[in-house]
C-alpha positions as CSV (number, residue, x, y, z in Angstrom):
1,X,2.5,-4.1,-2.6
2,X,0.5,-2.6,0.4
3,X,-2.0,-4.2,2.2
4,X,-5.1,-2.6,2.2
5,X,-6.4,-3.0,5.6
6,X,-4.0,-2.3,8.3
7,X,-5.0,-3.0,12.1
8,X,-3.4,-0.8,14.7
9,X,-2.8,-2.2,18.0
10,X,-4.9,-1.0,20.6
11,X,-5.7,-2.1,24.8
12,X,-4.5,-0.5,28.4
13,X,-1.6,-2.9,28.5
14,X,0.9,-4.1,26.3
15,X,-0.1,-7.8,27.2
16,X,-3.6,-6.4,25.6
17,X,-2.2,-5.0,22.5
18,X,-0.5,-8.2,22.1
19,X,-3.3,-10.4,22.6
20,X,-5.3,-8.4,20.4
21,X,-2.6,-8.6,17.9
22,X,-3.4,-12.7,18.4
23,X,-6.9,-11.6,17.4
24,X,-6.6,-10.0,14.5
25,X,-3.9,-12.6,13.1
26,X,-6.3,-15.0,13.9
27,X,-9.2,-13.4,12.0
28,X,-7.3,-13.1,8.6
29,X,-5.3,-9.7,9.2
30,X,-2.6,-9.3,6.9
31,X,-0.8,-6.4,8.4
32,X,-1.2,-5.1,11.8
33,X,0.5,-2.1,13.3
34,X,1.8,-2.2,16.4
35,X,1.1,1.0,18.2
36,X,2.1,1.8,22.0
37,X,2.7,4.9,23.1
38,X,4.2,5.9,26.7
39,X,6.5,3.1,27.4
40,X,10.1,2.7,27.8
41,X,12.0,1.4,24.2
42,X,13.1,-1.7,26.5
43,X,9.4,-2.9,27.0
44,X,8.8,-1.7,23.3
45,X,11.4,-3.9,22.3
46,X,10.2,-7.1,24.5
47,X,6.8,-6.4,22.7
48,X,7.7,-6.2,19.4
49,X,10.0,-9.4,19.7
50,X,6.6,-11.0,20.7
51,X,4.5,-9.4,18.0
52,X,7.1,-10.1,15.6
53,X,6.6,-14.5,16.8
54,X,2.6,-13.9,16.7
55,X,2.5,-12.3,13.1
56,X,5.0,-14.6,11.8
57,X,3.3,-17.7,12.9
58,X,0.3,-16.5,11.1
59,X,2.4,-14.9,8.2
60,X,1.1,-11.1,8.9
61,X,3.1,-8.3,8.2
62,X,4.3,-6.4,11.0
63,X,4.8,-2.6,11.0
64,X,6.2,-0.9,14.3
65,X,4.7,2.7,15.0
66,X,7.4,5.2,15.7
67,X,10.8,3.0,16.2
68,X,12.4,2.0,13.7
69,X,15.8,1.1,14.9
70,X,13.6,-1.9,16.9
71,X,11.9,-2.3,13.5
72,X,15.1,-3.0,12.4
73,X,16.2,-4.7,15.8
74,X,13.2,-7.5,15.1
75,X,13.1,-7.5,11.6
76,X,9.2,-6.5,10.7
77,X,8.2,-5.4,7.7
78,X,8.7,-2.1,8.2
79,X,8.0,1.2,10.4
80,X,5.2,4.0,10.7
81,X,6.5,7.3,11.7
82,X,4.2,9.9,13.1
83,X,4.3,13.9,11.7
84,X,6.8,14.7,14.8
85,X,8.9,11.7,15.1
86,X,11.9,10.8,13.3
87,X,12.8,11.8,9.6
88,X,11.5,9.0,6.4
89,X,14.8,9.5,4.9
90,X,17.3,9.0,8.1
91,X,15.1,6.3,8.9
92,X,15.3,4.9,5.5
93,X,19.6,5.0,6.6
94,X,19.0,2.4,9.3
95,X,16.4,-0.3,8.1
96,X,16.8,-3.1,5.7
97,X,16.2,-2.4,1.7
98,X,13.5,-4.6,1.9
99,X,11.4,-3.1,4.7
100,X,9.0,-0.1,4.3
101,X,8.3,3.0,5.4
102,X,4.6,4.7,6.2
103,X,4.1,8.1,7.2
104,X,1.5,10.0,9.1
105,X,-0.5,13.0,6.8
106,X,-2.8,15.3,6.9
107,X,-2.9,18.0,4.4
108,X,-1.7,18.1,0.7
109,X,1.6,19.7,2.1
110,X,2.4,16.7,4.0
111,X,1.2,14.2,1.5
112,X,4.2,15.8,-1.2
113,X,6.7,16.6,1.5
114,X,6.3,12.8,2.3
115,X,6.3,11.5,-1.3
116,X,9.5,13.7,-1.8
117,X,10.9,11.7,0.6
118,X,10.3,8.3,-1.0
119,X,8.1,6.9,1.9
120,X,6.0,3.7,0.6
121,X,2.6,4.8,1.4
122,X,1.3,7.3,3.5
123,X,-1.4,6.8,6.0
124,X,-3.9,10.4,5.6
125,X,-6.4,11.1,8.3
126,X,-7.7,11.6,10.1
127,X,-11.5,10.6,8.9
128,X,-13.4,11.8,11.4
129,X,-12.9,12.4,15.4
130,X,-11.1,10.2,17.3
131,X,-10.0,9.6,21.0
132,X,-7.5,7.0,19.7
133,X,-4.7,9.9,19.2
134,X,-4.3,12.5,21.0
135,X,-3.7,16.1,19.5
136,X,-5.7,15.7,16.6
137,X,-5.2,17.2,13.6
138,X,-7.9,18.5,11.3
139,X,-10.6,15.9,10.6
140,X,-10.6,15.2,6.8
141,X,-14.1,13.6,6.0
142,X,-14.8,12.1,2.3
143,X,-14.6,15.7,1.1
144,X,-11.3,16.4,2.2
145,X,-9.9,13.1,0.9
146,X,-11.7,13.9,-2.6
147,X,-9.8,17.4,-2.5
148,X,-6.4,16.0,-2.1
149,X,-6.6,13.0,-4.4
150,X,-7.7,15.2,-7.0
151,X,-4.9,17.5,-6.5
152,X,-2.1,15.1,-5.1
153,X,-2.7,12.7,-8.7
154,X,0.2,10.2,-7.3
155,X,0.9,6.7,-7.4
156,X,1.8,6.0,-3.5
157,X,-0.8,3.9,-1.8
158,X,-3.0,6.4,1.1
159,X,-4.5,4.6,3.2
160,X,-6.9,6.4,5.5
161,X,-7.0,6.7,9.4
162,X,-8.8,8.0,12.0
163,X,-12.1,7.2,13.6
164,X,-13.6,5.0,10.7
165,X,-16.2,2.6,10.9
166,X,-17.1,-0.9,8.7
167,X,-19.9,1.0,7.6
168,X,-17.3,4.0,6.0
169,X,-14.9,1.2,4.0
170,X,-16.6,1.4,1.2
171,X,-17.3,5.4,0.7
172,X,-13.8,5.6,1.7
173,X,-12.8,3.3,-1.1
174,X,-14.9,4.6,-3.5
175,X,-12.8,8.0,-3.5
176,X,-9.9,6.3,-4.9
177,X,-7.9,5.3,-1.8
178,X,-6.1,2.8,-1.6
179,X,-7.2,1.0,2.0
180,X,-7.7,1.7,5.2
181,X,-6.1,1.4,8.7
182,X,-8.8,0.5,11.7
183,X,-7.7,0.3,15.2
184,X,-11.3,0.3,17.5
185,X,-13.5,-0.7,15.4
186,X,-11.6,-4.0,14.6
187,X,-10.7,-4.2,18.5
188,X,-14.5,-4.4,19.1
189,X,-15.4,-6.9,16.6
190,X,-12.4,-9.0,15.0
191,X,-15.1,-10.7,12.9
192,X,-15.4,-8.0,10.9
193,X,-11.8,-8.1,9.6
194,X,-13.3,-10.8,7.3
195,X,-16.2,-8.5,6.0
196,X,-13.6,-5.2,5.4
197,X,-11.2,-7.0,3.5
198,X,-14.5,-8.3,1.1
199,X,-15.5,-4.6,0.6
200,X,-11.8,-3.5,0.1
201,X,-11.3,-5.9,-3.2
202,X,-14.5,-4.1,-4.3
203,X,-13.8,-2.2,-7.4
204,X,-14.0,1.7,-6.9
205,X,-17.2,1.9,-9.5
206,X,-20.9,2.6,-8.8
207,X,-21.7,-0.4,-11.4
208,X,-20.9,-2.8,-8.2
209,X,-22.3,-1.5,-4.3
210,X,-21.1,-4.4,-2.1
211,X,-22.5,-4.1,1.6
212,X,-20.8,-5.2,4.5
213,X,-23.3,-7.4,5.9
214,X,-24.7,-8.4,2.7
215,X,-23.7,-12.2,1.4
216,X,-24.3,-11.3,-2.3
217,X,-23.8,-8.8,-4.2
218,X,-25.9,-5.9,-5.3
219,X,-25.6,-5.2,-9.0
């Protein structure tokens, strides 16, 4: 099963993605990403050895952006590979049987190609702008998710990515996604990890409108 919220690690430094790994653990995350881009594989290694001791304390999955021979190396959960980086299926030669595989999407095209290649969920974005990635692909919006649901009609979890807000979870969710994965908006207030994951278990029907700073229920 796939979580629906997934945090992706975010800071300057890796002791900052790691402390705000600590964070989100700590606020009731129950899979975090972690994400760092521009360092050597040693230090990504050292990192994910510690992220790997933080998310187990707290029993959080741990999924490691881009690498998975240290995703095998430390054992998490599983690995996220980006549009250009390694293959689902030679990855898929490496890890453990248990440990799963997420890849990057953006069109319909990418959603099959990925499905063909029996990757556990795919992670389609992104929502709207972002500064979090650099060379962005096409931005998506609720439309765009609509269009490819419609026509994609599949059974793998998509989670959506890219630039959302607490305030979008629950439009998001209400166009059949599966969950979500957050990276600044959770880095700015952990609190509201609590708060998503309430909306996310909201089921995708206008008989129920749950609100994210409401403490009841609308019916």
């Amino acid at each position: 099963m796939i979580n629906k919220l997934h945090y992706i690690s975010q800071g300057d430094t890796v002791k900052e993605h790691l402390e705000n790994i600590q964070q989100a653990c700590q606020s009731g995350a129950e899979l975090v990403q972690l994400r760092l881009k521009n360092y050597s594989e040693k230090k990504i290694l050292k990192a994910a050895i510690e992220a790997r001791e933080i998310t187990g304390h707290f029993q959080t999955r741990l999924i490691i952006n881009d690498h998975y021979k240290i995703a095998k190396e430390v054992k998490a959960d599983g690995v996220h590979l980006g549009k250009s980086d390694s293959c689902p299926t030679t990855a898929r030669k490496h890890l453990y049987s248990w440990q799963i595989i997420g890849g990057t999407a953006n069109t319909l095209q990418d959603c099959t190609t990925l499905i063909n290649k029996n990757v556990d969920y795919i992670g389609l974005g992104p929502f709207r702008f972002t500064t979090t990635k650099k060379n962005l692909s096409p931005v998506l919006g609720i439309n765009g998710y609509l269009t490819i649901l419609e026509e994609l009609k599949t059974d793998t979890p998509i989670v959506a990515i890219g630039g959302i807000e607490k305030e979008d979870v629950l439009d998001i969710i209400m166009t059949g996604i599966h969950g979500v994965a957050m990276s600044g908006a959770i880095t700015k207030d952990f609190n509201s990890i609590s708060k998503i994951n309430n909306v996310l278990k909201a089921p995708a029907t206008n008989e129920q409108v749950y609100r994210l700073d409401d403490t009841k229920n609308k019916l």
